[in-house]
N, C-alpha and C positions, 0 to 999 in steps of 0.2 A: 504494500500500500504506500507506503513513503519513496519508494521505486516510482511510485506512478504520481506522487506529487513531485517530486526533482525532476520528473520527465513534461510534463506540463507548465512546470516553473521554468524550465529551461527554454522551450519553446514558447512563453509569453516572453520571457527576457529577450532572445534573440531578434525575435517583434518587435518590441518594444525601443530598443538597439538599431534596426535597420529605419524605425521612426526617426530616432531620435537624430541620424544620421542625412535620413531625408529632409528633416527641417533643415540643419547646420550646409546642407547644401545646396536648396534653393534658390537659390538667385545666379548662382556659378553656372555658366556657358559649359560647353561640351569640350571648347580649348581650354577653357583653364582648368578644367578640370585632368585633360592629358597630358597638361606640361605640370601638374602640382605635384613637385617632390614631395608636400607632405601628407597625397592622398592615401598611401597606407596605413598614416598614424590612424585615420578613423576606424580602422577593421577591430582595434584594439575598443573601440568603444561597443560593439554591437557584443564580443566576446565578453566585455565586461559586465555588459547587463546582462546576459545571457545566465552566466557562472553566477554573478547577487541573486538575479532571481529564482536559480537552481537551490543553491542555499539558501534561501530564504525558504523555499517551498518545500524543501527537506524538512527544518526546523517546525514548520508549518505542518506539517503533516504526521511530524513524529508527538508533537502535542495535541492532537487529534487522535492519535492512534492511543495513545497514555490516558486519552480522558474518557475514554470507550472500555476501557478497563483491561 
């Protein structure tokens, strides 16, 4: 069961991640975005929601599972 919240935490974070990545790069043309050295630093952000909201949804889940007795 807490297998299957990490697995759903993970995949809203990831979501949440590829959002958060599409607002910060709305306005950027399609050349700046080709010539931007620093478009890989973003990848780091989609993986970082992704992993908080995996852990969070573990935690999340294992206190659910505790309170079910």
């Amino acid at each position: 069961m807490v297998y299957a919240f990490g697995l759903v935490g993970f995949i809203i974070g990831f979501l949440a991640g590829q959002s958060v990545i599409g607002y910060l790069l709305r306005d950027k043309t399609k050349e700046e975005l080709l010539n931007d050295p620093k478009l890989k630093d973003y990848g780091f952000i989609t993986w970082g929601f992704a992993i908080g909201f995996c852990v969070l949804f573990v935690f999340l889940g294992q206190a659910v599972q505790s309170s079910q007795g």
